[in-house]
BALOBA-1460 file (C-alpha; in Angstrom, 3 decimals):
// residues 345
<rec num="1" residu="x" x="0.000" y="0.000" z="0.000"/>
<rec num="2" residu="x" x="2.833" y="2.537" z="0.807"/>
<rec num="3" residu="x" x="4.564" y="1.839" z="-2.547"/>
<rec num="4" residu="x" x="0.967" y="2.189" z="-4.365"/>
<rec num="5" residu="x" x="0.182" y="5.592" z="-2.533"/>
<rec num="6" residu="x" x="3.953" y="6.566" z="-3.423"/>
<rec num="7" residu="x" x="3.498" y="5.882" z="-7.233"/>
<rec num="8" residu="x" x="0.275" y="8.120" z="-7.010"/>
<rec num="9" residu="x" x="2.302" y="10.908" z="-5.684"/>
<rec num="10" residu="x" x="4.805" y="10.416" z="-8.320"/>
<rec num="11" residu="x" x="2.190" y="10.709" z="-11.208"/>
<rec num="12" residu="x" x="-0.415" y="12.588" z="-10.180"/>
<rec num="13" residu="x" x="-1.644" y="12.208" z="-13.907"/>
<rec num="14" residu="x" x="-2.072" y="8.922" z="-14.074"/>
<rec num="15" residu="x" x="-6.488" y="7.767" z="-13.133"/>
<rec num="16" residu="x" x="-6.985" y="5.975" z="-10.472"/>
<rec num="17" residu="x" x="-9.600" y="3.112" z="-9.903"/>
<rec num="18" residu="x" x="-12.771" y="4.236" z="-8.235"/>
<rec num="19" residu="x" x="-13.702" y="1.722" z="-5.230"/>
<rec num="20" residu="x" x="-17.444" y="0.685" z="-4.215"/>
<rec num="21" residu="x" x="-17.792" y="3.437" z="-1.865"/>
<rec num="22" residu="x" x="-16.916" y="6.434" z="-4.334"/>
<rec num="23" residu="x" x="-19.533" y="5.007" z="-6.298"/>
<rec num="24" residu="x" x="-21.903" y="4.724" z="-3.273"/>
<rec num="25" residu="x" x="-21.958" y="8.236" z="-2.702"/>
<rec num="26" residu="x" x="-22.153" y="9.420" z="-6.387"/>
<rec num="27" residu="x" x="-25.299" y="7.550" z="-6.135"/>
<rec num="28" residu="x" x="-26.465" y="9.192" z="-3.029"/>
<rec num="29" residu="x" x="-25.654" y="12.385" z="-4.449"/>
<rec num="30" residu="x" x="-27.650" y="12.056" z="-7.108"/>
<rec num="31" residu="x" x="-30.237" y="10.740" z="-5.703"/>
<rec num="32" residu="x" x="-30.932" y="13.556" z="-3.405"/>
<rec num="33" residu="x" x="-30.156" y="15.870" z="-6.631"/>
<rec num="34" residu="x" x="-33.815" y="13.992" z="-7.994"/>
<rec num="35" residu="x" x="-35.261" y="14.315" z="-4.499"/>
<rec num="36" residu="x" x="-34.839" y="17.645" z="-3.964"/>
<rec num="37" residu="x" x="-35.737" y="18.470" z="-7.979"/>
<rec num="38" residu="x" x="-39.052" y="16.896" z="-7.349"/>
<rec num="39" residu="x" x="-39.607" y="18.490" z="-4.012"/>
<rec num="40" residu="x" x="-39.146" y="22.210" z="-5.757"/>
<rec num="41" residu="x" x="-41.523" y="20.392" z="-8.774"/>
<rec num="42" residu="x" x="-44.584" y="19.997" z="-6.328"/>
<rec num="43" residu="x" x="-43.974" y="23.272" z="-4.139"/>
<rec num="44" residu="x" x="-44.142" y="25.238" z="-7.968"/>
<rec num="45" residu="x" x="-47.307" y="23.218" z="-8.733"/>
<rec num="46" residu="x" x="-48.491" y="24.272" z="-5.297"/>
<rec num="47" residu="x" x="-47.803" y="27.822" z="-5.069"/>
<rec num="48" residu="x" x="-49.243" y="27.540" z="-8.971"/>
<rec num="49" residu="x" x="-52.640" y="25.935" z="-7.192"/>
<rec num="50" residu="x" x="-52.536" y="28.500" z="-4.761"/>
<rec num="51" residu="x" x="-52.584" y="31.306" z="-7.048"/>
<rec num="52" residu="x" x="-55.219" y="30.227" z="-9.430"/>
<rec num="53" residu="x" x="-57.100" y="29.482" z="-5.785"/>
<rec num="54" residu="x" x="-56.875" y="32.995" z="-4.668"/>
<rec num="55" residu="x" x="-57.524" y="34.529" z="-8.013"/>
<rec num="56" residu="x" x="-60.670" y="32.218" z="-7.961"/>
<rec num="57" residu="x" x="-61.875" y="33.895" z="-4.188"/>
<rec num="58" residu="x" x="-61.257" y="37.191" z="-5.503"/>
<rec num="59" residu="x" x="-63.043" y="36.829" z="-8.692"/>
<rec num="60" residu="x" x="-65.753" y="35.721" z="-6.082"/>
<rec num="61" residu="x" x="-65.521" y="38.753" z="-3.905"/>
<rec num="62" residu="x" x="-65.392" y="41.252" z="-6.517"/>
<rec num="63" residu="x" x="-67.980" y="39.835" z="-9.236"/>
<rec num="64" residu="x" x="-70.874" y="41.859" z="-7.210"/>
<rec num="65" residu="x" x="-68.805" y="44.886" z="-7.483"/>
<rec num="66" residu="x" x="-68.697" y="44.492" z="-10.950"/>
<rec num="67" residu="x" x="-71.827" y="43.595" z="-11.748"/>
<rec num="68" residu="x" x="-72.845" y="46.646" z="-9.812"/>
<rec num="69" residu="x" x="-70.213" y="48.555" z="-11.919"/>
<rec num="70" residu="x" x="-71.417" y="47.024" z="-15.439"/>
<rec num="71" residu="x" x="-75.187" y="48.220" z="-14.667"/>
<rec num="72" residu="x" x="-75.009" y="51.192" z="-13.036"/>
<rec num="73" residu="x" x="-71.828" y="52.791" z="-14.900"/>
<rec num="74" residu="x" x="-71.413" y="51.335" z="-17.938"/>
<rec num="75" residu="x" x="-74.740" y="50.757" z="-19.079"/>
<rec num="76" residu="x" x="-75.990" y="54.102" z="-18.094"/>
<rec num="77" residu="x" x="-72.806" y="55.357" z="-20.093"/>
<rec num="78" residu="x" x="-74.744" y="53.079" z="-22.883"/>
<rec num="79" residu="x" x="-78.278" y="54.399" z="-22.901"/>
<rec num="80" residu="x" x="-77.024" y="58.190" z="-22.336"/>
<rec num="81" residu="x" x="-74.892" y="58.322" z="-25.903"/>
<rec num="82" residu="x" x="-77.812" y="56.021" z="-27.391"/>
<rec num="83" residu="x" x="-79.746" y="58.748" z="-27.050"/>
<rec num="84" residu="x" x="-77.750" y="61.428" z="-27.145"/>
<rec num="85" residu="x" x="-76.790" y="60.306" z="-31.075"/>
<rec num="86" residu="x" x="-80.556" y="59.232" z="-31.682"/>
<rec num="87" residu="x" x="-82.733" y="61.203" z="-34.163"/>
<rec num="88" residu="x" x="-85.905" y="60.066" z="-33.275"/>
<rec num="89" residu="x" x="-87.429" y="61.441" z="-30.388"/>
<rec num="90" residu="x" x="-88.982" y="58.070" z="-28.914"/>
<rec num="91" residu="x" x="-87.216" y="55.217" z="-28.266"/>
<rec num="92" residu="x" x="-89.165" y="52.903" z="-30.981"/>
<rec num="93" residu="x" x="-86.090" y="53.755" z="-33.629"/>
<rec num="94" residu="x" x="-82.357" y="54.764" z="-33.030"/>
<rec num="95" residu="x" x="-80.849" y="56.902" z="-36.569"/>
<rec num="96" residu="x" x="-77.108" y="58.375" z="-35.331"/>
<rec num="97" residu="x" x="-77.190" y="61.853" z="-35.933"/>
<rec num="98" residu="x" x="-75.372" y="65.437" z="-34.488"/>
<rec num="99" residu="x" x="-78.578" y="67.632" z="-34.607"/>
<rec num="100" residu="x" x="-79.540" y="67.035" z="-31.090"/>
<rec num="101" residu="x" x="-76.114" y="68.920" z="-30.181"/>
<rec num="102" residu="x" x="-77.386" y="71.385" z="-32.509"/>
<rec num="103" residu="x" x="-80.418" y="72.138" z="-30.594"/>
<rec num="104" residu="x" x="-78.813" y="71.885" z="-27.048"/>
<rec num="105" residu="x" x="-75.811" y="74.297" z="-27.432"/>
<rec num="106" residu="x" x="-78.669" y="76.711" z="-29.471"/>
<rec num="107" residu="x" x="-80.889" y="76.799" z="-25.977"/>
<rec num="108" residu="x" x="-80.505" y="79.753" z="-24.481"/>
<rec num="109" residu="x" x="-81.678" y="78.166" z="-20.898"/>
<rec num="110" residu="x" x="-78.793" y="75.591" z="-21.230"/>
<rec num="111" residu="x" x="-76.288" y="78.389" z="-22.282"/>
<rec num="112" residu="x" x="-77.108" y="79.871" z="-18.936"/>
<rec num="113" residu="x" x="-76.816" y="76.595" z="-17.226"/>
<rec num="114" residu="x" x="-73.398" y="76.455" z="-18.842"/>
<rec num="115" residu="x" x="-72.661" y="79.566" z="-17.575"/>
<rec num="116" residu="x" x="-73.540" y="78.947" z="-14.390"/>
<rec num="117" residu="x" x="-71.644" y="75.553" z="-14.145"/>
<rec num="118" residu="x" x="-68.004" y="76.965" z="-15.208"/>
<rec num="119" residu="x" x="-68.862" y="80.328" z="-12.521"/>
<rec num="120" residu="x" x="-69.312" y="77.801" z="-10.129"/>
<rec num="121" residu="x" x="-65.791" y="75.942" z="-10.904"/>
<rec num="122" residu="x" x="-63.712" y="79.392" z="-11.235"/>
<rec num="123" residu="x" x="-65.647" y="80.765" z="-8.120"/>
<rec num="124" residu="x" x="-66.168" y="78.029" z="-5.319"/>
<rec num="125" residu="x" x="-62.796" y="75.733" z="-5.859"/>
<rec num="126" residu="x" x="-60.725" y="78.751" z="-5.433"/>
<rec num="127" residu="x" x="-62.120" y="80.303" z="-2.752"/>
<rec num="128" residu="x" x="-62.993" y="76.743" z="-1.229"/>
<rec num="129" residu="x" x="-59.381" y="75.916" z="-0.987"/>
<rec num="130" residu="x" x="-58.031" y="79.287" z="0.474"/>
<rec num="131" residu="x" x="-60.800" y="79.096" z="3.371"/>
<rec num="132" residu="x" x="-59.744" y="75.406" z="3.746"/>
<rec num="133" residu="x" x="-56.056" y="76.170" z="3.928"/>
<rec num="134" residu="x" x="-56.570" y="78.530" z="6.200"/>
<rec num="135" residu="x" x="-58.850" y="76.584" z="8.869"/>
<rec num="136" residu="x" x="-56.934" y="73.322" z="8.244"/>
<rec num="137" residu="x" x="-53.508" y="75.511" z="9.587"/>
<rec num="138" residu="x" x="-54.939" y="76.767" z="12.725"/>
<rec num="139" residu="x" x="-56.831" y="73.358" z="13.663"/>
<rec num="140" residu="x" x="-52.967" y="71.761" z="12.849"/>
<rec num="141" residu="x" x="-51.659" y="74.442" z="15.090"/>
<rec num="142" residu="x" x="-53.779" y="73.568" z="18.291"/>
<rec num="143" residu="x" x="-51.814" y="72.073" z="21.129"/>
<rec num="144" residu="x" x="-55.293" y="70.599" z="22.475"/>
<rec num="145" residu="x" x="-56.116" y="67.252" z="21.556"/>
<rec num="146" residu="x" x="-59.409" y="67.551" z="22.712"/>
<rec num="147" residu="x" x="-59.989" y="71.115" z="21.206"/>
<rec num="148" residu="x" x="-58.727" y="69.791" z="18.108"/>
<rec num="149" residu="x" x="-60.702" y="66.644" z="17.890"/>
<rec num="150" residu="x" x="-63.814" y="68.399" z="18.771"/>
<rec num="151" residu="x" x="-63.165" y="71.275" z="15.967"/>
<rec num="152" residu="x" x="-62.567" y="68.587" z="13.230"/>
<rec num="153" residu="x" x="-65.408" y="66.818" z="13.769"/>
<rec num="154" residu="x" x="-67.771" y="70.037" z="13.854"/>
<rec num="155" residu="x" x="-66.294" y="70.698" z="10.227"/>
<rec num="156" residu="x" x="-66.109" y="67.700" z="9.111"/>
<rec num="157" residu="x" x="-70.192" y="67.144" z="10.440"/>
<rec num="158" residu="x" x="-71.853" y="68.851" z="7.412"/>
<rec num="159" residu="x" x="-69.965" y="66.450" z="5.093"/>
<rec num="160" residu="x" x="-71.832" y="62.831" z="6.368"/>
<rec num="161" residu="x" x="-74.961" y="64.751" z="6.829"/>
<rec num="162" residu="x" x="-77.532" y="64.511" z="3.495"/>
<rec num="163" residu="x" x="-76.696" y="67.159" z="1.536"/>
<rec num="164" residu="x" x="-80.400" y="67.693" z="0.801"/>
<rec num="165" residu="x" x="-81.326" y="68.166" z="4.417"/>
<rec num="166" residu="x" x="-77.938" y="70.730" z="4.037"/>
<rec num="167" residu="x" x="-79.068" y="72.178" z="1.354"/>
<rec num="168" residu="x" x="-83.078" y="72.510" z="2.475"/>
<rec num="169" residu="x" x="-80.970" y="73.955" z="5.928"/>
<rec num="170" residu="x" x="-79.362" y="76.389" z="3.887"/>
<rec num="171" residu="x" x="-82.107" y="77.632" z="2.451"/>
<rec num="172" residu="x" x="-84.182" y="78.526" z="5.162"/>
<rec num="173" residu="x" x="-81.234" y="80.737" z="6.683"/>
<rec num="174" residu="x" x="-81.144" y="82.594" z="2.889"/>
<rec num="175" residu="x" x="-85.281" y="82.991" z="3.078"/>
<rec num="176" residu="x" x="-86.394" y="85.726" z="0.913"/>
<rec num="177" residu="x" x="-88.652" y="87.076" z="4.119"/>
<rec num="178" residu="x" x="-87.932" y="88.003" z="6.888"/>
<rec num="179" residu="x" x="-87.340" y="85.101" z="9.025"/>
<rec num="180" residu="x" x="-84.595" y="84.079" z="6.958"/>
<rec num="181" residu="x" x="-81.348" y="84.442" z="9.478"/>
<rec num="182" residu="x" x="-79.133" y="86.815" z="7.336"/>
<rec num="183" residu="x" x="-82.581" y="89.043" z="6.749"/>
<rec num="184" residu="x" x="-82.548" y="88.915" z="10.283"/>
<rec num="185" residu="x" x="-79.123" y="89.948" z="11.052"/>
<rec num="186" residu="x" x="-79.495" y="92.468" z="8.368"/>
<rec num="187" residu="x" x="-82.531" y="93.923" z="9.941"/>
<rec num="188" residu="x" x="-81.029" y="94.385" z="13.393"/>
<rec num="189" residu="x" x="-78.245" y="97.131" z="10.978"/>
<rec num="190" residu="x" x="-81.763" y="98.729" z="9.300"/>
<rec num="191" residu="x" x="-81.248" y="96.871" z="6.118"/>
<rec num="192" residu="x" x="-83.881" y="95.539" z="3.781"/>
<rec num="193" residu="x" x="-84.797" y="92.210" z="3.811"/>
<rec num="194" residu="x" x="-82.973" y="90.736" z="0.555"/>
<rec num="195" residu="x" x="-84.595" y="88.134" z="-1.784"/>
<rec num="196" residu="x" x="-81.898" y="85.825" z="-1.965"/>
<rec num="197" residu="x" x="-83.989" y="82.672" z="-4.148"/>
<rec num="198" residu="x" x="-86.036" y="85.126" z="-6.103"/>
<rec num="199" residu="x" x="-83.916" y="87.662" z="-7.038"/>
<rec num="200" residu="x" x="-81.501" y="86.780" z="-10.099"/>
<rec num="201" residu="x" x="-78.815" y="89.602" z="-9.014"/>
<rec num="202" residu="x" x="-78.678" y="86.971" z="-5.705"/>
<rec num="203" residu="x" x="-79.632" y="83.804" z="-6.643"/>
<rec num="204" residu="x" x="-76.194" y="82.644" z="-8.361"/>
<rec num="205" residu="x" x="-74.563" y="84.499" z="-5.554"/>
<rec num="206" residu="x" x="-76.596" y="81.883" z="-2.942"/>
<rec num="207" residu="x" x="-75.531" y="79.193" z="-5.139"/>
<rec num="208" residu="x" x="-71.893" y="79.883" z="-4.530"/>
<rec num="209" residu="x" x="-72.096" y="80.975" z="-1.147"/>
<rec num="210" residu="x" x="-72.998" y="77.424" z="-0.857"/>
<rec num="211" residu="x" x="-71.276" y="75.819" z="-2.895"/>
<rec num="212" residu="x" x="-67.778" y="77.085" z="-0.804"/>
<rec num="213" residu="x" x="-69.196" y="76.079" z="2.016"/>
<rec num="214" residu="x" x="-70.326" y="72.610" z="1.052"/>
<rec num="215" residu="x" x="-66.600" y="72.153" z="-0.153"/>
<rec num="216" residu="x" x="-65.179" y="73.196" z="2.846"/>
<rec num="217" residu="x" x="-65.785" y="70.165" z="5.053"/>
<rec num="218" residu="x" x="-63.663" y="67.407" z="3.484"/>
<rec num="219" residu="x" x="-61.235" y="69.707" z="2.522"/>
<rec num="220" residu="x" x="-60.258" y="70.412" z="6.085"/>
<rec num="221" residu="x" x="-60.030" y="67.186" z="7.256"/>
<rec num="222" residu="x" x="-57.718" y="66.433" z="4.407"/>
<rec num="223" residu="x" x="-55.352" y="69.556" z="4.383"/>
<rec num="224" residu="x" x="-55.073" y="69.184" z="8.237"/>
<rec num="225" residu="x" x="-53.783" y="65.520" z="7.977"/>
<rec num="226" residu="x" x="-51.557" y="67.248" z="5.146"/>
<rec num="227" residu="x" x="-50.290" y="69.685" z="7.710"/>
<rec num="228" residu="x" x="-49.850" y="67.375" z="10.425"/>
<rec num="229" residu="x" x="-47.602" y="65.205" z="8.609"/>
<rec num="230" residu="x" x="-45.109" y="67.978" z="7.582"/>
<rec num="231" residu="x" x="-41.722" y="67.038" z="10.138"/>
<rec num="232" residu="x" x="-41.299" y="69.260" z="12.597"/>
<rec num="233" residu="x" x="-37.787" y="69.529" z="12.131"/>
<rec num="234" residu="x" x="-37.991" y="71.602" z="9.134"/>
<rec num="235" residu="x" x="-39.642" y="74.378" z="10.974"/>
<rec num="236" residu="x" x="-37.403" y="74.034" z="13.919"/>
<rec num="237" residu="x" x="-34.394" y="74.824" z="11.974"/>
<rec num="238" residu="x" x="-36.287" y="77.533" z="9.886"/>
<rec num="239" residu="x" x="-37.003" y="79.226" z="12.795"/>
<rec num="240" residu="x" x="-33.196" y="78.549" z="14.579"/>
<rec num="241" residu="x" x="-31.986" y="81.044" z="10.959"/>
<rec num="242" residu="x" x="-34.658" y="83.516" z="11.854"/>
<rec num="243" residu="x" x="-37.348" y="82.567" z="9.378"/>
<rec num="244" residu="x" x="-40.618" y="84.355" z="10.078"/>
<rec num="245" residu="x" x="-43.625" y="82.712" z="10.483"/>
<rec num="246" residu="x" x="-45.542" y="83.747" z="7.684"/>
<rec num="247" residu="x" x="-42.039" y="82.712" z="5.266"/>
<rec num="248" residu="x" x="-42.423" y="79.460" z="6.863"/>
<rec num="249" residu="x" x="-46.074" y="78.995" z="5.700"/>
<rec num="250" residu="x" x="-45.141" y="79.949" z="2.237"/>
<rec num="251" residu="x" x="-41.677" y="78.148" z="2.292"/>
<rec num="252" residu="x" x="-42.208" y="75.062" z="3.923"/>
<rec num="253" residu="x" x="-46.063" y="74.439" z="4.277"/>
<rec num="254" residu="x" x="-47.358" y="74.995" z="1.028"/>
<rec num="255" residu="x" x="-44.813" y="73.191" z="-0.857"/>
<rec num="256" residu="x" x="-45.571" y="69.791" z="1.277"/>
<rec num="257" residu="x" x="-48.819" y="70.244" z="0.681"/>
<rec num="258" residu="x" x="-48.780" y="70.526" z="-2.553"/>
<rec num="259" residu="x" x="-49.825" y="66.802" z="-3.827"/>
<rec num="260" residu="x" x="-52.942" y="67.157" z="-1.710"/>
<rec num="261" residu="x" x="-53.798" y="70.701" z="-2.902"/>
<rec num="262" residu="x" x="-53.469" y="69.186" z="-6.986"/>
<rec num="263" residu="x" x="-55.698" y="65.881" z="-5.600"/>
<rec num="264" residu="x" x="-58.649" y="68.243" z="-4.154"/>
<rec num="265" residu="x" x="-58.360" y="70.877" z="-7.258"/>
<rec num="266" residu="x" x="-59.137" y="67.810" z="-9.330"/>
<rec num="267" residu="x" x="-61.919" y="66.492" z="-7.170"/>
<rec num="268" residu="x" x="-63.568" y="69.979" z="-6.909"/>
<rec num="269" residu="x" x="-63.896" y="70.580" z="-10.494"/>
<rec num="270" residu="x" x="-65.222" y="67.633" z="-11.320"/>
<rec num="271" residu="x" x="-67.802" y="67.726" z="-8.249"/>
<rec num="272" residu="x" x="-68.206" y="71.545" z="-9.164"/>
<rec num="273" residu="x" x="-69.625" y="70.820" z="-12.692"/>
<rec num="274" residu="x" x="-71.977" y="68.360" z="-10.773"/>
<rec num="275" residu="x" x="-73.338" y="70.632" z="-8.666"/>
<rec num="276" residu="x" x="-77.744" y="70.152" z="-8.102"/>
<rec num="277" residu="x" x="-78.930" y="72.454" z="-6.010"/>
<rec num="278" residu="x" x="-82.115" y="71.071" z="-6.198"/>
<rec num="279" residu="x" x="-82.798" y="71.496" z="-2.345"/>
<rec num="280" residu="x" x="-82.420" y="75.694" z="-2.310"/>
<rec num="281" residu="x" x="-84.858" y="75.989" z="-5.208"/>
<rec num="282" residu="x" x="-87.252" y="72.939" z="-5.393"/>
<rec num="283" residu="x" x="-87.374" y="72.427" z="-8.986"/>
<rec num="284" residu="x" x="-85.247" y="73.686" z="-12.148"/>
<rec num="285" residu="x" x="-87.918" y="76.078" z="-13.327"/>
<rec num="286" residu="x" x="-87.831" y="77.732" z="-10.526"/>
<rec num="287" residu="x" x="-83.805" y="77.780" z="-11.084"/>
<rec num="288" residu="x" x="-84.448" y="79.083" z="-14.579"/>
<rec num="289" residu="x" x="-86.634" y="82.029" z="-13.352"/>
<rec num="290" residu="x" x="-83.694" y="83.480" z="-11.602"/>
<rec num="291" residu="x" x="-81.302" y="82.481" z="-14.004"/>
<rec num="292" residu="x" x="-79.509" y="80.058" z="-11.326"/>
<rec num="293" residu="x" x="-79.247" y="76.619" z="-12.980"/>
<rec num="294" residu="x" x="-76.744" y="74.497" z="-13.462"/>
<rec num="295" residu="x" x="-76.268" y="71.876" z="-16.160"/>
<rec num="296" residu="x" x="-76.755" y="68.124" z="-13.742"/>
<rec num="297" residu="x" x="-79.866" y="70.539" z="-12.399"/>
<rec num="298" residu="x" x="-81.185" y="70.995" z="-16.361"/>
<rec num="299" residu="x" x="-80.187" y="67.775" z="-17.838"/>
<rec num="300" residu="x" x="-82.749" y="66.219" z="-14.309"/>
<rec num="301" residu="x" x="-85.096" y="68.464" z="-15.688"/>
<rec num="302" residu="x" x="-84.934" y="67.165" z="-19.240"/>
<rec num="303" residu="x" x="-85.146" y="63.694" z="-17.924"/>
<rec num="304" residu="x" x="-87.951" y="64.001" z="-15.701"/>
<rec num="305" residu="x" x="-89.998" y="66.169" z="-17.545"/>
<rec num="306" residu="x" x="-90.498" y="68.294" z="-14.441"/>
<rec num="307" residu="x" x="-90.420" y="71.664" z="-16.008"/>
<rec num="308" residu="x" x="-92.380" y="70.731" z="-18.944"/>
<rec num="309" residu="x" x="-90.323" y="69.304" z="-21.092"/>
<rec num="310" residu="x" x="-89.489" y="66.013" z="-21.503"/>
<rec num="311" residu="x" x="-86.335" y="65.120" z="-23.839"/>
<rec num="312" residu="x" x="-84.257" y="61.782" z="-23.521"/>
<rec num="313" residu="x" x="-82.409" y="62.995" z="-26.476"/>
<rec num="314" residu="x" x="-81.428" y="66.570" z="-25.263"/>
<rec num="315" residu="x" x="-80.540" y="65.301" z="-21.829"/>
<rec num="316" residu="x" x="-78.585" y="62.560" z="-23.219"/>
<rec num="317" residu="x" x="-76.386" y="65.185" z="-25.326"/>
<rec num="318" residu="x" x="-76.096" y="67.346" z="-23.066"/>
<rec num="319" residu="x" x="-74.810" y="64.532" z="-20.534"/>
<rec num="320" residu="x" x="-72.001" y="64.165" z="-23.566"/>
<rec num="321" residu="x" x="-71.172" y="67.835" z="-23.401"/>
<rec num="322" residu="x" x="-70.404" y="67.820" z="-19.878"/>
<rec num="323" residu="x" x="-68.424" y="64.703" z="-20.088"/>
<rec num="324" residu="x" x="-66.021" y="66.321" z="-22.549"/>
<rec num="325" residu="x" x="-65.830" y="69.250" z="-20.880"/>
<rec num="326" residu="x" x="-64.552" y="67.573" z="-17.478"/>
<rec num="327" residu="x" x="-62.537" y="65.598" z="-19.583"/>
<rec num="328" residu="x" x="-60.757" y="68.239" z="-21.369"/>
<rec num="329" residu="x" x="-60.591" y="70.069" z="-17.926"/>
<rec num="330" residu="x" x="-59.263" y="67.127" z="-16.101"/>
<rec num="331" residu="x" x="-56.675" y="66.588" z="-18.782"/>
<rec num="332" residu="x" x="-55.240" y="70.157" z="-18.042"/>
<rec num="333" residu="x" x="-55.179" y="69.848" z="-14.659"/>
<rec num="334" residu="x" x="-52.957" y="66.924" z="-14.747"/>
<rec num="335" residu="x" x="-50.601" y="68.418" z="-17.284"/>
<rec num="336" residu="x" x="-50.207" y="71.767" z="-14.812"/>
<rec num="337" residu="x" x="-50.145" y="68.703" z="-11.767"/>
<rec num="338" residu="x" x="-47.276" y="66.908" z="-13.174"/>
<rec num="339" residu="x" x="-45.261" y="70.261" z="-13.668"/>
<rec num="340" residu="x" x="-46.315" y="71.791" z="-9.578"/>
<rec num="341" residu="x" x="-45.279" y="67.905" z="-8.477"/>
<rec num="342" residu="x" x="-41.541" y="68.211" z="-10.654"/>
<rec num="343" residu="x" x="-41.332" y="71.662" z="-8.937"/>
<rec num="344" residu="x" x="-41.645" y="70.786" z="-5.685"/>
<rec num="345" residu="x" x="-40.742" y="67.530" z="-5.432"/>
């Protein structure tokens, strides 16, 4: 054995015989090589099982969303530009055609209704977001937990209340007579009662007046939450180089704030162009008698029939309209979003 393990030294080159129990483990090794190849094979076909499992339940849990979805959304979507494109004025035949556009953007009550709608975007978003802003500082500002968690949930009350019990609310405190709160606070100075529903120089104004402060709830809570997650630090070391308040509000504030102020521009235009104050004036004619409508408020009319005319066809088209318009508006915003987010990233 010592002369054979010498001669293996000498030439290293030369193969050696393999014994049984080199071969024994080669065998093992492979073997646990297959083992373990199979083992990964069935976890794979598992974890596959799994998936297709899961994606089953959730298909499950989200079919009645859907179906809600398909019939509410989509088929609505459906019937409005059926009609909207339809030349017949019943239902019995369906011929595409423009001319109902024709005769919408030619009525002079829906060019005031159009009117109304973007005076109501320019005015109440705005204005909405500076009170909001504002309000949402000071509440972020309070020390008091308690103070502060009362305060937010008095502005954020007239949000989960129904906004035609808000709106019927608001217009008994804008009453034309007398008993109308503002006519009396007005009174107690020697001034007139003023017709706020009946007069057109006041109506639109009552329409905004609430329309900012129907805003002005969810705004709050959102721009506070904004403000309260702003790091402390930042104003800490602002105010350690002498920064003055107001600098800081502008400086550091505003520009943290700024994804939240883009999200609720977006959301109040597009609610703004759905405004219905159906609650301060009862019915659209009415609306149209002051020149106060809006266009959700005259395409319900032209649905319903209310007012005295019935049109599936005009409210359909109309329906169009304001879809493109939001559309087009929304796509602007988001071009002037993307540019204030690069900016103050």
């Amino acid at each position: 054995m010592a002369i054979t393990s010498l001669e293996e030294k000498l030439n290293p080159s030369k193969p050696t015989t393999l014994t049984s129990s080199t071969l024994s483990a080669q065998e093992v090794n492979k073997s646990l090589k297959t083992r373990l190849t199979s083992m990964r094979t069935k976890m794979k076909a598992k974890r596959t099982t799994k998936r297709e499992d899961n994606v089953f339940l959730q298909m499950i849990w989200i079919t009645p969303a859907l179906a809600f979805i398909a019939l509410f959304i989509f088929f609505s979507a459906f019937i409005v530009f059926k009609n909207g494109f339809n030349s017949f004025p019943l239902d019995i035949k369906w011929a595409f055609t423009f001319k109902v556009f024709e005769v919408v953007a030619h009525d002079p009550t829906f060019q005031r209704a159009l009117i109304n709608s973007l005076l109501y975007v320019v005015v109440t978003v705005p204005i909405g977001l500076v009170f909001s802003i504002g309000i949402a500082k000071a509440l972020a500002s309070l020390l008091s937990k308690r103070t502060f968690s009362f305060l937010q949930g008095l502005f954020f009350l007239p949000y989960v209340t129904s906004a035609m019990a808000v709106a019927m609310a608001f217009a008994f405190m804008f009453s034309s007579n007398s008993a109308g709160i503002f006519n009396k606070i007005f009174g107690l100075f020697g001034i007139e009662a003023i017709k706020w529903l009946e007069d057109p120089k006041y109506a639109i104004l009552t329409v905004l007046i609430f329309g900012i402060w129907r805003s002005l709830p969810f705004q709050i809570v959102m721009l506070t939450t904004a403000f309260m997650r702003i790091n402390t630090q930042y104003y800490a070391a602002a105010s350690a180089d002498g920064m003055k308040k107001w600098k800081q509000f502008w400086r550091i504030s505003i520009p943290q704030i700024v994804p939240t102020i883009i999200y609720l521009t977006t959301v109040g235009i597009i609610g703004s162009f759905k405004a219905f104050p159906l609650g301060l004036f009862g019915s659209e004619k009415k609306a149209e008698s002051v020149n106060a409508q809006t266009i959700v408020f005259w395409i319900y009319d032209r649905t319903t029939g209310t007012g005295g005319i019935q049109s599936n066809q005009m409210a359909g088209a109309a329906s169009i309209i304001l879809l493109a318009i939001i559309l087009v508006v929304t796509i602007i915003n988001r071009r002037v979003a993307k540019v204030l987010s690069k900016r103050y990233r």
